[in-house]
PDB file of N, CA, C and O in Angstrom:
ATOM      1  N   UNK A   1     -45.885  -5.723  11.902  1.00  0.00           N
ATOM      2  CA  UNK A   1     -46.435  -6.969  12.429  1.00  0.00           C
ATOM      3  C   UNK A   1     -46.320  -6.992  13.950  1.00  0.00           C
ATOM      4  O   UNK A   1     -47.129  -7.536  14.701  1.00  0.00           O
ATOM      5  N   UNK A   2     -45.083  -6.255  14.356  1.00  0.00           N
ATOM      6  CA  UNK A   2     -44.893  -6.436  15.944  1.00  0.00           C
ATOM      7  C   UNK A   2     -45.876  -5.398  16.880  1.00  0.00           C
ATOM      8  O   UNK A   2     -45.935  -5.312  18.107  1.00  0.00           O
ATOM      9  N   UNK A   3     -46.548  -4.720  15.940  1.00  0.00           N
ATOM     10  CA  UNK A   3     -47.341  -3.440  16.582  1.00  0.00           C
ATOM     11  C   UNK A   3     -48.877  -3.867  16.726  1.00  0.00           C
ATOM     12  O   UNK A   3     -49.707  -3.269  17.411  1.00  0.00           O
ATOM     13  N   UNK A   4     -49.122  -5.098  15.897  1.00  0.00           N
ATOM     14  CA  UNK A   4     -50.346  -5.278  16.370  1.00  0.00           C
ATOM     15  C   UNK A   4     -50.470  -6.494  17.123  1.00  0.00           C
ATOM     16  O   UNK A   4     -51.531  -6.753  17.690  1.00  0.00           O
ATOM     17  N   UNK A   5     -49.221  -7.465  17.194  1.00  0.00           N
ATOM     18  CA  UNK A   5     -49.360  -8.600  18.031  1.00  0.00           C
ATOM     19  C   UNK A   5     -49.166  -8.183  19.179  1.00  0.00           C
ATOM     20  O   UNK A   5     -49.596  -8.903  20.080  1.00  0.00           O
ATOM     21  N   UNK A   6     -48.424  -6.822  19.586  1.00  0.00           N
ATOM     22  CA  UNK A   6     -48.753  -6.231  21.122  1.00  0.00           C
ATOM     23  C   UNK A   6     -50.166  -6.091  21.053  1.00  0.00           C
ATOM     24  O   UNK A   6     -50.598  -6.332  22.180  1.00  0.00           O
ATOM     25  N   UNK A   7     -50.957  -5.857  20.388  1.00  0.00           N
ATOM     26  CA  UNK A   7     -52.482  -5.410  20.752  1.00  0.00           C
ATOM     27  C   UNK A   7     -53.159  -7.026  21.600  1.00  0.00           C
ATOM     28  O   UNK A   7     -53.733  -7.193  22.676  1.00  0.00           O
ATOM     29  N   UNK A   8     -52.789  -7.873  20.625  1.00  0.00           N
ATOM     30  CA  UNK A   8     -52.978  -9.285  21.266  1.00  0.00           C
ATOM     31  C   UNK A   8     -53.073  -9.568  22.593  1.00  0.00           C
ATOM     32  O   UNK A   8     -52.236  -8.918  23.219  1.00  0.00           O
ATOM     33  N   UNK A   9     -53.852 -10.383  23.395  1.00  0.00           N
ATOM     34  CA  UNK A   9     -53.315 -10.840  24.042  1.00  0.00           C
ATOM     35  C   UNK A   9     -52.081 -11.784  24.418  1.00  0.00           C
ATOM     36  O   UNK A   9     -51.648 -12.083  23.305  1.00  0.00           O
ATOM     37  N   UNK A  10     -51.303 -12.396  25.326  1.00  0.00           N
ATOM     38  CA  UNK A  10     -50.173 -12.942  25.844  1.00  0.00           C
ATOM     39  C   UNK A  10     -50.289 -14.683  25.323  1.00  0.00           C
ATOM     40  O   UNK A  10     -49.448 -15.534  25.036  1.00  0.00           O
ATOM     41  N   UNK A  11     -52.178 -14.654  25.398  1.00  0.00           N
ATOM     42  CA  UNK A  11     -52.556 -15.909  25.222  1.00  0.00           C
ATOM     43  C   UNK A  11     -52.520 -16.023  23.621  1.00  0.00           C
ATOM     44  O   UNK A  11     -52.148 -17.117  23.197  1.00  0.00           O
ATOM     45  N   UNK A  12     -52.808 -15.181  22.804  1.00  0.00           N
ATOM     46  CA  UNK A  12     -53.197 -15.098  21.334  1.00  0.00           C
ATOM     47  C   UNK A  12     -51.710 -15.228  20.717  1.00  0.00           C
ATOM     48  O   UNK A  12     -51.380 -16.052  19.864  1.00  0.00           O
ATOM     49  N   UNK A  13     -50.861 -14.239  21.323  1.00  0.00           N
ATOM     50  CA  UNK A  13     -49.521 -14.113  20.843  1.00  0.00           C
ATOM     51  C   UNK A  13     -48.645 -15.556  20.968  1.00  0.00           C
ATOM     52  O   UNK A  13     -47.808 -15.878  20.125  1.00  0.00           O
ATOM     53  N   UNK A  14     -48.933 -16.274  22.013  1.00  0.00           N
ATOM     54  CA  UNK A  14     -47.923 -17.671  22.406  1.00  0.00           C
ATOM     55  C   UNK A  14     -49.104 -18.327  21.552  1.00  0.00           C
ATOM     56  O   UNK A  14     -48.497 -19.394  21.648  1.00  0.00           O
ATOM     57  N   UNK A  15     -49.879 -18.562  21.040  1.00  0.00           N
ATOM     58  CA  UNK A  15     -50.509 -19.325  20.044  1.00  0.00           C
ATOM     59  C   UNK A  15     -50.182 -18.945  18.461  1.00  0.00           C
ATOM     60  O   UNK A  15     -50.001 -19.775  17.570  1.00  0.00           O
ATOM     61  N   UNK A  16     -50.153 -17.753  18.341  1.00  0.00           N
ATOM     62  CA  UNK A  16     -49.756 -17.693  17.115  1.00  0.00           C
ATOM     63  C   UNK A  16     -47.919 -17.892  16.778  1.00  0.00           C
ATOM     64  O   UNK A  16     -47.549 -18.290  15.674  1.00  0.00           O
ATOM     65  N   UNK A  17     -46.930 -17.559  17.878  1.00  0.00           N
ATOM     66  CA  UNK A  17     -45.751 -18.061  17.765  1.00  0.00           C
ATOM     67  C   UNK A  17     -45.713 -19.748  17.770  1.00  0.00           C
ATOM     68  O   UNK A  17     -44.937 -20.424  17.094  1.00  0.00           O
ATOM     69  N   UNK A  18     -46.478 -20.134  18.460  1.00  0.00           N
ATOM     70  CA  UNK A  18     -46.295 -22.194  18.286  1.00  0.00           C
ATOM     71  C   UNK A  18     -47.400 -22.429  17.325  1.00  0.00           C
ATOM     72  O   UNK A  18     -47.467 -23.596  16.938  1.00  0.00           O
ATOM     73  N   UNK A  19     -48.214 -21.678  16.882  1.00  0.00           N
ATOM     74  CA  UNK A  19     -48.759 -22.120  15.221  1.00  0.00           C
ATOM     75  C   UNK A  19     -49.794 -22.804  15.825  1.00  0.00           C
ATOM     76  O   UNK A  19     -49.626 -23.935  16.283  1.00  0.00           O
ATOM     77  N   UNK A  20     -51.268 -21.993  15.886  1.00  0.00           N
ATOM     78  CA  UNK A  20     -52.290 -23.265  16.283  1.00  0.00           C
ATOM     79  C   UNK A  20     -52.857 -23.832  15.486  1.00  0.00           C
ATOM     80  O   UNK A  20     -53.157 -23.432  14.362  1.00  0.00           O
ATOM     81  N   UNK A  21     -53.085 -24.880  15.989  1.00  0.00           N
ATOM     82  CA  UNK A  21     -53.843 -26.176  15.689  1.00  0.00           C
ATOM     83  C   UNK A  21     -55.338 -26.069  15.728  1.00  0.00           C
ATOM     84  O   UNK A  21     -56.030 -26.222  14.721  1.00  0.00           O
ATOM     85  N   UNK A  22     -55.642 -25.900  16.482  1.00  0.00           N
ATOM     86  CA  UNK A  22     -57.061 -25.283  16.616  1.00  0.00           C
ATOM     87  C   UNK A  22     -57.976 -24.595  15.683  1.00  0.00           C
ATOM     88  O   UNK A  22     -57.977 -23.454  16.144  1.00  0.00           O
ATOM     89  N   UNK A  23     -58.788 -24.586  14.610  1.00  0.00           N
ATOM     90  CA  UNK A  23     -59.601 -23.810  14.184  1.00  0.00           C
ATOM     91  C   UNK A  23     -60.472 -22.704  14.699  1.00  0.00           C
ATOM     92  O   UNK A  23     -60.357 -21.536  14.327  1.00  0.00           O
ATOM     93  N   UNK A  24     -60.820 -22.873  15.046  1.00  0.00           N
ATOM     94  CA  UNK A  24     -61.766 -21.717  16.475  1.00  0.00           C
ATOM     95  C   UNK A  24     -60.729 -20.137  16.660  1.00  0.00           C
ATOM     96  O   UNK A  24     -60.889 -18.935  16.450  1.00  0.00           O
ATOM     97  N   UNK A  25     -59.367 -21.276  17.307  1.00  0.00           N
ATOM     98  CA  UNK A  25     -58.507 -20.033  17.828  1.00  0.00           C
ATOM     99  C   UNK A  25     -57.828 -19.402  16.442  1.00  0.00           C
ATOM    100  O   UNK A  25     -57.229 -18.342  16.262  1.00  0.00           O
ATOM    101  N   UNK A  26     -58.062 -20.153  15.820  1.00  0.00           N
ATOM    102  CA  UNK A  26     -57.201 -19.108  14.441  1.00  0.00           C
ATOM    103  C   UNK A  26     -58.192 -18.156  13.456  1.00  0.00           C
ATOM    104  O   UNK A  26     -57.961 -17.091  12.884  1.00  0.00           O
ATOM    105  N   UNK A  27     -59.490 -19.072  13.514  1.00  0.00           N
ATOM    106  CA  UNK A  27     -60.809 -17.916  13.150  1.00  0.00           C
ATOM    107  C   UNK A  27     -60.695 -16.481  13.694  1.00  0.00           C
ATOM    108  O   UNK A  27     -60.362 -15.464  13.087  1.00  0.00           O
ATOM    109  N   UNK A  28     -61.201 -16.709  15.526  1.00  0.00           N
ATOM    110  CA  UNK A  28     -61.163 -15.361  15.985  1.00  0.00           C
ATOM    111  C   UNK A  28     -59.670 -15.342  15.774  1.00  0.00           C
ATOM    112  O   UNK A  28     -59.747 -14.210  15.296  1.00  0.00           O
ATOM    113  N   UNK A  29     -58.342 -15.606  15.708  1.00  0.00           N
ATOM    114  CA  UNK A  29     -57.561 -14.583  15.468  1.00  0.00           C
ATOM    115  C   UNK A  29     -57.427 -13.537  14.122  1.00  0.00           C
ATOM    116  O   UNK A  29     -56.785 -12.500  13.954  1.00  0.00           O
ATOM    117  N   UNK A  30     -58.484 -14.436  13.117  1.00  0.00           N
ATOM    118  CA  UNK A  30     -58.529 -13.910  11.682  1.00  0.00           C
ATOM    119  C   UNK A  30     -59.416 -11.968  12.139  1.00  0.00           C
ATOM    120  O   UNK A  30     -59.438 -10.766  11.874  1.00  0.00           O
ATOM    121  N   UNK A  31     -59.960 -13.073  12.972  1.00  0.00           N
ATOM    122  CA  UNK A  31     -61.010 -11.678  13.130  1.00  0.00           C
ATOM    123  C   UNK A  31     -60.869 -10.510  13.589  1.00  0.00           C
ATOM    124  O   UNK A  31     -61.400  -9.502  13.123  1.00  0.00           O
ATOM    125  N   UNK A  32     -59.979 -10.577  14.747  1.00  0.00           N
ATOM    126  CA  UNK A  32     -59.108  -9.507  15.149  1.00  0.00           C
ATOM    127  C   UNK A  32     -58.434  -8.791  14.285  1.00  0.00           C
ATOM    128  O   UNK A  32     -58.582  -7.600  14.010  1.00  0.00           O
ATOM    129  N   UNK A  33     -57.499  -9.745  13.759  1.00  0.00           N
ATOM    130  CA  UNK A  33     -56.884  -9.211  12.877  1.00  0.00           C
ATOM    131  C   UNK A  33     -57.548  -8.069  11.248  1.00  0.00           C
ATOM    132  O   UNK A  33     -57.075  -7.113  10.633  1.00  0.00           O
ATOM    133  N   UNK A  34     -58.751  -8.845  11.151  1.00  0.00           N
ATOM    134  CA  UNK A  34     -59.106  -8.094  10.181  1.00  0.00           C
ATOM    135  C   UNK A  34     -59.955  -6.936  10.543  1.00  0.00           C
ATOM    136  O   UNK A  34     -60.262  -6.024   9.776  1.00  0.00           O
ATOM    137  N   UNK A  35     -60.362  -7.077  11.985  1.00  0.00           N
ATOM    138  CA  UNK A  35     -61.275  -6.097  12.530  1.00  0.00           C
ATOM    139  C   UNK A  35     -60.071  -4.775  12.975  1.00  0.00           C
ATOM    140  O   UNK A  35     -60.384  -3.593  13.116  1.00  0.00           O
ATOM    141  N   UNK A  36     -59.014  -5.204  13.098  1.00  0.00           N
ATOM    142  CA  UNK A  36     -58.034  -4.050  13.669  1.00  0.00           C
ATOM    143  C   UNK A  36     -57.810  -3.296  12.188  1.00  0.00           C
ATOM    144  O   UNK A  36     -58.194  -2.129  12.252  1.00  0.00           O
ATOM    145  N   UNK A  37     -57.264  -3.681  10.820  1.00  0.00           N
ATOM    146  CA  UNK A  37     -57.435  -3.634   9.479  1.00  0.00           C
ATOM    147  C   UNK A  37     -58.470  -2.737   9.248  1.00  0.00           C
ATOM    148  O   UNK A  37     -58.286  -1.580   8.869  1.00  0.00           O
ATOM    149  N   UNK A  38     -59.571  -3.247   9.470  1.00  0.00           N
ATOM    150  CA  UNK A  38     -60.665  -2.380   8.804  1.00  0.00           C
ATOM    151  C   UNK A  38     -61.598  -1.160   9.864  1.00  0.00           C
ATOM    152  O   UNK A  38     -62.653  -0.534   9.759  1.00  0.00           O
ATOM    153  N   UNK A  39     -60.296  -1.315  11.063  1.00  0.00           N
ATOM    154  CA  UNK A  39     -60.691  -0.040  12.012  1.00  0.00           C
ATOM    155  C   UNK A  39     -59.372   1.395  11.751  1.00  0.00           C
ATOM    156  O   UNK A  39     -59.244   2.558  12.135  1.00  0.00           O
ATOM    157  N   UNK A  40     -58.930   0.831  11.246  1.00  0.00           N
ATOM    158  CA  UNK A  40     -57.865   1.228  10.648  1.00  0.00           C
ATOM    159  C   UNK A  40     -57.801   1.752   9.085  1.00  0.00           C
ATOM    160  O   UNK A  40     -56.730   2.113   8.598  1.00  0.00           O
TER     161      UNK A  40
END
């Protein structure tokens, strides 16, 4: 888990440690996340 939240940005990473609120920002983080997954 800690190997791809370095891939993150600084901004993505302090959002996903305080848990966003936001829909938007947790979509594209879905997306990253699944785009790193399925580059992988």
């Amino acid at each position: 888990m800690l190997q791809i939240s370095v891939r993150f940005s600084p901004e993505q990473v302090k959002a996903m440690r305080s848990g966003t609120c936001s829909g938007s920002q947790s979509k594209s983080l879905r997306l990253a996340i699944s785009a790193y997954f399925g580059s992988h």
